[in-house]
C-alpha positions as CSV (number, residue, x, y, z in Angstrom):
1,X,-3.8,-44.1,-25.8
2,X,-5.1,-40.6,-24.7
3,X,-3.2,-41.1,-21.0
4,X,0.2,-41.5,-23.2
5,X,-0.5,-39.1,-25.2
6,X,-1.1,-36.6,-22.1
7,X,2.1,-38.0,-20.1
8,X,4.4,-37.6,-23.6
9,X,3.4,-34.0,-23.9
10,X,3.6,-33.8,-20.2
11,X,7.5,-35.2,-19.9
12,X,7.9,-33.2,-22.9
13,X,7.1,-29.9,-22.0
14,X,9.2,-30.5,-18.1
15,X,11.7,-31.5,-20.7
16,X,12.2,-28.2,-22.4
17,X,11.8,-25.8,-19.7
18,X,14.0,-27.3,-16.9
19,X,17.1,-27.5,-19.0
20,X,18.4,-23.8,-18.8
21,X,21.5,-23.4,-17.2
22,X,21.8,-19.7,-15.6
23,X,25.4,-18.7,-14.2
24,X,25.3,-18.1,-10.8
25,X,25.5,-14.5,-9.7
26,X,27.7,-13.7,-6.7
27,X,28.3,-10.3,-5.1
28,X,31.3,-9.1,-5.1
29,X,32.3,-8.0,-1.4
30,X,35.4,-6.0,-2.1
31,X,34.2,-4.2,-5.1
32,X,33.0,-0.4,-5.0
33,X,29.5,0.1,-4.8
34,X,28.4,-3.8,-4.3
35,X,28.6,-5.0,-7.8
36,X,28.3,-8.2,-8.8
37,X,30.5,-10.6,-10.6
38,X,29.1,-13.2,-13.1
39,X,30.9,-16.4,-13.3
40,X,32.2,-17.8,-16.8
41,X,32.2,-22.0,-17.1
42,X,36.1,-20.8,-17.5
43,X,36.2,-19.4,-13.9
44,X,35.3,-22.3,-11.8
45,X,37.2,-25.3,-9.3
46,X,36.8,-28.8,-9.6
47,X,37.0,-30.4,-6.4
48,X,38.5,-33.8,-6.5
49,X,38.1,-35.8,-2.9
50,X,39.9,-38.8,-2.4
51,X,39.4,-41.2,0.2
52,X,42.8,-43.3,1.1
53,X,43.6,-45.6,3.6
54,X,46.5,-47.9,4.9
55,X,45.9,-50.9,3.2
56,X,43.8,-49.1,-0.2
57,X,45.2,-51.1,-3.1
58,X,44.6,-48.7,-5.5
59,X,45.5,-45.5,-3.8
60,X,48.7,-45.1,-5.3
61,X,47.4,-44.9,-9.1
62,X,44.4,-42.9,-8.1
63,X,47.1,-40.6,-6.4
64,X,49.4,-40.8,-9.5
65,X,45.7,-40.0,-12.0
66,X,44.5,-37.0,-9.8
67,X,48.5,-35.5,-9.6
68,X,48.4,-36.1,-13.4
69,X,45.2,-34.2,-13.8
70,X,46.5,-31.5,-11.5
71,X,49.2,-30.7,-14.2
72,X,46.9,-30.3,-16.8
73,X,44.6,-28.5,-15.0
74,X,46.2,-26.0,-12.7
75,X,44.6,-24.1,-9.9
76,X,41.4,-25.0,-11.9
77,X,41.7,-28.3,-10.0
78,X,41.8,-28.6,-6.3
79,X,42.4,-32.4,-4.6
80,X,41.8,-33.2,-1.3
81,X,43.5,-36.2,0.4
82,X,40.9,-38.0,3.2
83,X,42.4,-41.0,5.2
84,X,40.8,-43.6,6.6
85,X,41.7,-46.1,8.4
């Protein structure tokens, strides 16, 4: 019981101090003086990859989701076509 006990308060206390989500800092290489630029959840890309190929039965409605998604999304979304063969 005492080992349970221990590995609960263990898990627990991993639990509460690795879930902190920081924005990442970048420095801004064009700006005056080096500042730096913090970016907003708002700011960033999605990155959508898809892999086609010749004979890919459902490349056509992935192709016809991701071209969907890039209309709602804008610039904020950025596909990239792969094929296989």
């Amino acid at each position: 019981m005492n080992n349970r006990l221990f590995f609960f308060l263990l898990f627990l206390a991993i639990s509460l101090t690795s879930c902190i989500e920081k924005n990442p800092v970048i420095e801004c290489l064009t700006c005056p003086n080096n500042d730096t630029i913090i970016l907003n959840p708002q700011d960033r890309r999605v990155i959508i990859e898809e892999f086609t190929g010749v004979r890919c039965v459902q490349c056509p409605q992935g192709s016809l989701e991701i071209q969907r998604l890039k209309n709602e999304h804008g610039e904020r979304l950025i596909a990239i076509s792969i094929h296989a063969t």
